[in-house]
Phi, psi and omega in degrees: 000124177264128182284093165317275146359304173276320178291316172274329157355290189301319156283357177273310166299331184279348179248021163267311161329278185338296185300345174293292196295333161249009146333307176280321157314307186274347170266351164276308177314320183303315203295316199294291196285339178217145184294316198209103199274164168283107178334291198285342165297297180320315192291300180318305169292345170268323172309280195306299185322287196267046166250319186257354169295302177303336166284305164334314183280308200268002177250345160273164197273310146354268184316291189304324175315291194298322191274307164318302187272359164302300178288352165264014183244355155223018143286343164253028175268152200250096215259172207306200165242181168276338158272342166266347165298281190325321210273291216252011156279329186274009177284289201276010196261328185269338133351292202269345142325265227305329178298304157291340152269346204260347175289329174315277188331315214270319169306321210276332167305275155349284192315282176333293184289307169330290227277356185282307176317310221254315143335305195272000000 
């Protein structure tokens, strides 16, 4: 049994992703080649690329195999609780104090001897 939902959820963000990413490729190579490239061509050409890229992908068997067994595979994943997310965010929010002071020290130490050194 395939969590359908999660699968297409997936080709559907991955062929927005695309459509971004090659949008953005394409208003930079225009950008590169022409002073004020056409908007609605780039938007086009980008539309259309991961559109049939997103089809392509969602019509092989491969892919789609693979994107299935991605979603039943995190459907057994056992994910925390809201008191151990809380628990390891002040784990790591009092780390990185401390992490920041002993950098402090250590800067102001340094800081200190260079300038004794650089003095003298």
């Amino acid at each position: 049994m395939t969590p359908n939902k999660a699968v297409h959820l997936m080709f559907l963000s991955g062929g927005l992703l695309l459509f971004f990413i090659l949008n953005a490729t394409g208003e930079w190579i225009g950008d590169y080649f022409v002073r004020n490239p056409n908007e609605f061509l780039v938007n086009g050409i980008a539309a259309v690329s991961a559109l049939v890229l997103g089809v392509f992908a969602y019509r092989s068997d491969r892919v789609y195999t693979l994107a299935s067994d991605v979603a039943v595979e995190l459907q057994k994943v056992t994910w925390p609780t809201r008191k151990e997310v809380e628990a390891a965010t002040v784990v790591v929010i009092v780390t990185v104090i401390v992490a920041s002071i002993l950098f402090f020290f250590f800067d102001s130490l340094w800081a200190g001897l260079t300038g004794f050194i650089y003095r003298s």
